[in-house]
N, C-alpha and C positions, 0 to 999 in steps of 0.2 A: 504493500500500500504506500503509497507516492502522499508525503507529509507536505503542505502550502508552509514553509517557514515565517509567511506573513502572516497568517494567519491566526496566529492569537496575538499579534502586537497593532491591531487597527490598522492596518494597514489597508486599503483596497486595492483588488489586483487592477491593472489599467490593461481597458479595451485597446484592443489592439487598434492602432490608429493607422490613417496613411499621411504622408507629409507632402505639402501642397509648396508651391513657388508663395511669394507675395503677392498684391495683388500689381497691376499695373501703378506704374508713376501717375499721375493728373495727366501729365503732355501724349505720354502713350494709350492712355485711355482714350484722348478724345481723337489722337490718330488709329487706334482698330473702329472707333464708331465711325468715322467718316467714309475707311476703307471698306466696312463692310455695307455702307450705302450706296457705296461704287460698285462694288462688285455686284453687288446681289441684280440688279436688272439683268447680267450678261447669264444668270441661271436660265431667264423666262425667254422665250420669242422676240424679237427674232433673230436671238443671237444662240439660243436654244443648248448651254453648255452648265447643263444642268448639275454638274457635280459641284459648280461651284455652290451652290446654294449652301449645304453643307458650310464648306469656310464661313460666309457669307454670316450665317447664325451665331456661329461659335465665336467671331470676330465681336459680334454684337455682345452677348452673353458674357463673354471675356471683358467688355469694356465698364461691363457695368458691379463686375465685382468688386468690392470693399468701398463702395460710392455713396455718397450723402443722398439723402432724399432730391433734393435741388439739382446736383450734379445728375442724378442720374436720370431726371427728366430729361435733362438736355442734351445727354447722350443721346437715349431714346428719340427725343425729337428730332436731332440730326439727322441719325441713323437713317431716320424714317423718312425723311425731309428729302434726304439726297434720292433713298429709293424713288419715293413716286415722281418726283420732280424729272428724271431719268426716263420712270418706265412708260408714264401716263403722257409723255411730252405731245401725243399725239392729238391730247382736248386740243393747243394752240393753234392748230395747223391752218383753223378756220376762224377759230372764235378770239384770238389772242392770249397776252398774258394771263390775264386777269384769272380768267376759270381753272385755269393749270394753278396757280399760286395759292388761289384760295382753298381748293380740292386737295393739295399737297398738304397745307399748313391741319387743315383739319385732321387729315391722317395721322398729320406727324406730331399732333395733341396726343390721339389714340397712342400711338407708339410713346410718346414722352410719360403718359402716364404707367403705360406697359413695362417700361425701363426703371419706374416706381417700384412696382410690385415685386419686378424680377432682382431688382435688387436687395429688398428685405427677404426673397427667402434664400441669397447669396447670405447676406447675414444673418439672417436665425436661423438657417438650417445646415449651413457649410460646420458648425462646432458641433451638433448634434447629431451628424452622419457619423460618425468616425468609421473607422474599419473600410475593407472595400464591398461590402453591401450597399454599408450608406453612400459610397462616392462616388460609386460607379454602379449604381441603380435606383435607388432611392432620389438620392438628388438631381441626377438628369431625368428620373420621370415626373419630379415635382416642376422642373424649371421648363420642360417641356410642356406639361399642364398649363402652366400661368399663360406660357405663350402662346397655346390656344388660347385662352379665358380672352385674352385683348384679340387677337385675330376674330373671334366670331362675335363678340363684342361689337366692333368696329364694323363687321358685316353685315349688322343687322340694324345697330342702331347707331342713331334714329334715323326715322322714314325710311324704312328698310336695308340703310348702312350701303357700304359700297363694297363687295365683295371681289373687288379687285388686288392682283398683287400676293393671293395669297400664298405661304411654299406649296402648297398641292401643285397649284397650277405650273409649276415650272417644272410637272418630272413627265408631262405627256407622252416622251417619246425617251422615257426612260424604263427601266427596269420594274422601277417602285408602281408605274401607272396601276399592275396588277391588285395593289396593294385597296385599292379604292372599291373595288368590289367586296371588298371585305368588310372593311371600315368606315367606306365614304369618304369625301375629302375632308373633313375634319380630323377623323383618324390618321390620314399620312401627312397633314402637316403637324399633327403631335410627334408622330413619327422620327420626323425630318428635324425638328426641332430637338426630341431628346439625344436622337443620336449624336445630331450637333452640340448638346453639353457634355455629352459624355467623352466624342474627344476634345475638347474644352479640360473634361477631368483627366484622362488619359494624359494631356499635356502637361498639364500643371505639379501629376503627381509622378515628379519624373526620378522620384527614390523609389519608387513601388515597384518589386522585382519585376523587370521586364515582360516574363512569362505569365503573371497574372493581367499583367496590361493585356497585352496579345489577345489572352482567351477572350477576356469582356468584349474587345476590341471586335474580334472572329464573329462571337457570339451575336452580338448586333448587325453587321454585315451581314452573316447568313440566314436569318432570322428576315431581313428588310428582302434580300435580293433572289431568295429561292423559294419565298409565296408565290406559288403559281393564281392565276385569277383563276373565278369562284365558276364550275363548268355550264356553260348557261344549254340549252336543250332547246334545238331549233323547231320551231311548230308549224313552221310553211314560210313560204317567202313572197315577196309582194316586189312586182315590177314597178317601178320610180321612174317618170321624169322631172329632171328639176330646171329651170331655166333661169338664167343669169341676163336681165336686159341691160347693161352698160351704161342706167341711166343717172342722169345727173339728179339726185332725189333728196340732196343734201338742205339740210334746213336752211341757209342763207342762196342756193341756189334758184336763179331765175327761172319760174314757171312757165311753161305754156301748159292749159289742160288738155291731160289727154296725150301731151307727151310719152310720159312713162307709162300710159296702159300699152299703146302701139307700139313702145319699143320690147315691151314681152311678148306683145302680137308676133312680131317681126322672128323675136327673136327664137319664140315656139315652133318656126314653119322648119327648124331643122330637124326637128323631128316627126313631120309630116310621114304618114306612112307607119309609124312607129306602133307595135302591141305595145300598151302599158295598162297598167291598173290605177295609179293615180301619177296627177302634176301636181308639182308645186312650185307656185311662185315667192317672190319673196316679201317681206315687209314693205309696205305701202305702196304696192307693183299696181294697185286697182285704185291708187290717189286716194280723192274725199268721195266719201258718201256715196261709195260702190252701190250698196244695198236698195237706195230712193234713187239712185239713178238708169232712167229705162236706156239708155245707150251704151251705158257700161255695164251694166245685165246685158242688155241683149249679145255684147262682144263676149263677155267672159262664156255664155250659155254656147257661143258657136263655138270656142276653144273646147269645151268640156265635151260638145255632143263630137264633136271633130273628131276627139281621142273616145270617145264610147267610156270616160272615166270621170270620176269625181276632180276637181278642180281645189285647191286650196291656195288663198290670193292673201295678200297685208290688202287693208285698205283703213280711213278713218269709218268711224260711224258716228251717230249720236241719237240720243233720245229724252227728248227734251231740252234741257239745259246740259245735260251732261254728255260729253264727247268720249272716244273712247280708241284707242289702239285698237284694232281690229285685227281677226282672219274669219275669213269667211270660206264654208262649204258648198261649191258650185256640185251643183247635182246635174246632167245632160236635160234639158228638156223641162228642167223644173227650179233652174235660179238657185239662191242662197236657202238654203234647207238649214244652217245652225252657222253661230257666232261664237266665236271664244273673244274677249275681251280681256287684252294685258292685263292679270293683276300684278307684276312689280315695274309701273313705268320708271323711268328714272327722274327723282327727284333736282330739280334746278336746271331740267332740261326739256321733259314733257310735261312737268307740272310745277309750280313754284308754292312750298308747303308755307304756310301763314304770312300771305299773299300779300297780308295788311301791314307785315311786320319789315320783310325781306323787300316788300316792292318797293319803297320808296329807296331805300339804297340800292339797288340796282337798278332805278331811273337815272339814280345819280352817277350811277358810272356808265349808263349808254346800255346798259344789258337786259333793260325787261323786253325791249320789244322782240329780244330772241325767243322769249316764252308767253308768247300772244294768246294760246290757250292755257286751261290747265286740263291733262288728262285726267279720269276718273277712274276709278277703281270699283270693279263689281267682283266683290272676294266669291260672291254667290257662280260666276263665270269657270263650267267644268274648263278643265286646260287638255279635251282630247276629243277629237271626234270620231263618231264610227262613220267610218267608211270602207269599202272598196272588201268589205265581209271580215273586219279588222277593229282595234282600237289603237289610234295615233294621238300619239301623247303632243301637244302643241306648247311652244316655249319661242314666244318674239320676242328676238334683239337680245337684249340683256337677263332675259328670264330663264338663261339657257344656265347664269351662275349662281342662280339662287334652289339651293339644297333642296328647300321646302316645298317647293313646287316639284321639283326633277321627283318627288316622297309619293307627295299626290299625285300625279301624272301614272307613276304606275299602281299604287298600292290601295288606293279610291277607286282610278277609272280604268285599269287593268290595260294599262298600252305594252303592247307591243312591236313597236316603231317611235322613233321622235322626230317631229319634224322640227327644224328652226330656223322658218324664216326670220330673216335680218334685213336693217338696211346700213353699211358702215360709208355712205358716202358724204358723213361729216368728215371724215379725220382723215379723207386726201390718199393720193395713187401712193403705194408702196408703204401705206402705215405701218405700223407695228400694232395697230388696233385689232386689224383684220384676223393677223395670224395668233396674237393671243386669247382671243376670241375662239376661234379655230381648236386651238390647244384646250380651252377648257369643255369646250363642245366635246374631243377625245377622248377626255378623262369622263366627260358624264356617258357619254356611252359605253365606256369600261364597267362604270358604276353598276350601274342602272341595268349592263348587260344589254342592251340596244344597238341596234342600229341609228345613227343618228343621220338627215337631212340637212347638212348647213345651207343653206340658200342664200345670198346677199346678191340685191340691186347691181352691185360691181366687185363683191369680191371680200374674204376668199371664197366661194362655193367649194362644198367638200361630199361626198358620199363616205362616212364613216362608219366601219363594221363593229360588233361589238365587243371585238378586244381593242377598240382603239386606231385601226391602222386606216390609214385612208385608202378607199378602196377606188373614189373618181376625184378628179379635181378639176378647177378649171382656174385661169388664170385671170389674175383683177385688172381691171376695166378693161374688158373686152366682153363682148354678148356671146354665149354660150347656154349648151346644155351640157347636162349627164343624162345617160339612162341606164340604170343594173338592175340586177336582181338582187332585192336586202332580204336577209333573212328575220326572220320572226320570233319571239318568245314571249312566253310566258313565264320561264323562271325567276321569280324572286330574289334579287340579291342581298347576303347579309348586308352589304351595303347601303342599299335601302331599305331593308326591312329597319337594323336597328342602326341605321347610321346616326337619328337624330339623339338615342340613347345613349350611344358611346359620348357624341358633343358633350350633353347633359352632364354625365357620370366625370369625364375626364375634368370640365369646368368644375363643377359642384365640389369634387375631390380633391381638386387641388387649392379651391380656396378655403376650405376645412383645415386640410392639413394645414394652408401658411398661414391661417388664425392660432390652430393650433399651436403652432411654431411660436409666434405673436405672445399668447398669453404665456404661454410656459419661461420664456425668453424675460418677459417682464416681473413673470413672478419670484426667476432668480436674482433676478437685479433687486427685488425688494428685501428679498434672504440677504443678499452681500450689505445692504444697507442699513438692516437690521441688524445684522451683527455686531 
């Protein structure tokens, strides 16, 4: 029997610890946040070098260790400052500075706040992990946590946040994509986030025999890059065409009406002759008020009887006072048969929220007459139509990044397809808008297990399979079509089934624990001060 020597003299034996660097100087702090606001755009589209992302966190995470409350906002906020300013540069391209600056600064609140948080559980949790349990798993799944908590945060709110930018989005056409079928993209940007503080910890704790580094190190590698996606079960397939009219449909662009229905007229005759089961055109391809218009019925009804198929068009609508982002269901012979109506338009573009409050400073700076209506919102509006002996999940423009919808789409109205017309011809020939767009259309049909429909007015149009790969493409501003055969499903992905679960759980758990962290943290500081 093996005798503890310390043991009857009060001694306590010491956890076994790991030993960490310091933390950065002030000047090299605020050169890794800057660095990692640099880099991080060159992860996303359309420079598409996705491993930086990875650095890109760890840099940030790094910067914000052993940092004041104050300081480490303004980490944060840089950090965050440089990324959007960078990645989003593409609001300018039509509308000026202004909307890039003010769209930047507000994210980079969110981040500055985020750089808050992640920084107190650098400090209450970094003394509390000891050992390599706590340093190398413990603590990069709680610092991973938080930084979801501000990324979906930021995504949602207010007026439905801006779900741009997030790490999910930059692994499309990577490895990790598979990973979304599982978890959903909230899941692989925790992911991407924890792995990123773990070498963060892997770094730091560079006395820790080498060999136990390696394993953790191994262990998270193989764990992220050998999830195969979730096997989705094909149930029929459905012949597509989608048409791309080259039209100038941009919100500051000169009208003629009637332009842009004719130029998808025009552009639909290359598929003259063509078997299909349905068309689709893109966001606002049918202009205003398709629906009370007997001329633009009667064009859309010859396209639809032309092809012997259902027709799915962008156009506006309205009723009553209230206007509405449209798509509309062209039936051969029988007009508009059902409406889906945008429920996430985008805020300070299709709609201006507390109109009374906002409008008069952006009269002042030249910018309301950009937002001459406001869209509405009919939460009541399914987002899938039946057609063509099927359910198609429908998601315009920007509805195609919002979780929530991609949940109901299939899990309320049972799609098995997605369409998503768009129209990107604010943000000008060769954006970067187009293709990051693009990239998250990928990942939701990895998700979701779908085939997805990108459609856009000029580009990028995409036929996308439901692992992700693009199956047709066509080139921006030029008039084109696609036509394939997409396959069909019905299988359910954990993805969607419990993607909004995992958000929930990973949020709710990690700010338990840094509460926890929080009170425990201050009640020994009242012990040492009692003493």
């Amino acid at each position: 029997m093996t005798v503890n020597p310390l043991a009857g003299a009060g001694i306590k034996q010491r956890v076994a610890r790991t030993r960490a660097r310091q933390p950065l100087s002030t000047a090299y702090a605020w050169a890794a946040a800057i660095l990692a606001g640099a880099i991080m755009p060159l992860a996303f589209q359309p420079f598409d070098w996705w491993p930086l992302i990875v650095l890109a966190v760890a840099l940030s995470l790094l910067s914000l260790r052993g940092r004041t409350i104050g300081t480490s906002f303004g980490l944060g906020f840089t950090t965050g400052a440089i990324f959007f300013l960078l990645h989003i540069q593409w609001i300018s391209v039509y509308l000026g500075p202004v909307p890039l600056i003010a769209l930047t600064a507000w994210m980079a609140v969110w981040w500055g706040m985020g750089g808050v948080v992640l920084a107190l559980a650098w400090r209450w949790a970094e003394p509390r992990m000891p050992g390599p349990i706590g340093s190398f798993v413990m603590l990069p799944l709680l610092l991973g946590g938080l930084w979801l908590l501000r990324e979906s945060l930021s995504s949602t709110v207010p007026w439905g946040g801006f779900a741009w930018g997030r790490l999910a989005h930059s692994q499309a056409s990577s490895p990790l994509a598979d990973t979304t079928s599982w978890v959903g993209f909230a899941g692989l940007s925790f992911l991407i986030a924890t792995v990123s503080a773990l070498v963060v910890q892997l770094a730091l704790h560079h006395r820790t025999i080498l060999r136990r580094r390696l394993t953790f190190g191994a262990i998270a590698l193989i764990l992220l890059v050998a999830i195969p996606g979730f096997p989705i079960e094909q149930s029929g397939s459905l012949r597509v065409g989608a048409v791309q009219g080259d039209s100038e449909a941009g919100l500051l662009a000169p009208r003629v009406p009637g332009q842009i229905l004719q130029q998808h007229v025009d552009a639909t005759r290359e598929l003259a002759g063509s078997q299909l089961d349905l068309l689709v055109w893109p966001e606002n391809a049918a202009e205003f008020y398709a629906d009370e218009t007997p001329a633009t019925l009667a064009a859309l009804d010859r396209v639809a009887t032309e092809f012997d198929a259902p027709l799915v068009v962008g156009t506006v609508t309205r009723d009553g006072d209230d206007t509405y982002n449209a798509l509309l269901q062209i039936e051969p012979g029988q007009g508009a048969v059902a409406e889906y109506r945008k429920q996430h338009p985008v805020p300070f573009a299709e709609y201006l929220p507390q109109r009374e409050f906002f409008g008069p400073i952006l009269e002042q700076l030249g910018f309301l007459e950009l937002i001459p209506r406001d869209f509405s919102i009919d939460p009541a509006s399914p987002n899938a139509f039946r057609l063509a002996g099927t359910s198609a999940g429908l998601a315009i423009c920007f509805d195609i990044i919002d979780d929530y919808l991609a949940r109901e789409m299939v899990l309320e109205h049972g799609a098995q397809i997605i369409l998503a017309p768009t129209n990107n011809a604010d943000f000008g020939e060769g954006s970067a808008e187009n293709v990051q767009q693009l990239a998250i259309a990928q990942l939701r049909a990895v998700e979701a297990g779908r085939a997805v429909v990108n459609i856009s007015t000029v580009g990028t149009s995409a036929m996308i399979g439901p692992d992700g790969t693009i199956i047709d493409r066509l080139p921006q501003y030029e008039p084109g079509t696609m036509l394939d055969d997409l396959p069909l499903s019905t299988t359910v992905t954990p993805g969607i089934r419990l993607g909004a679960w995992i958000d929930w759980a990973l949020c709710i758990g990690s700010v338990l624990t840094l509460a926890g962290l929080g009170v425990a943290t201050a009640m020994q500081r009242k012990e040492r001060a009692d003493a």
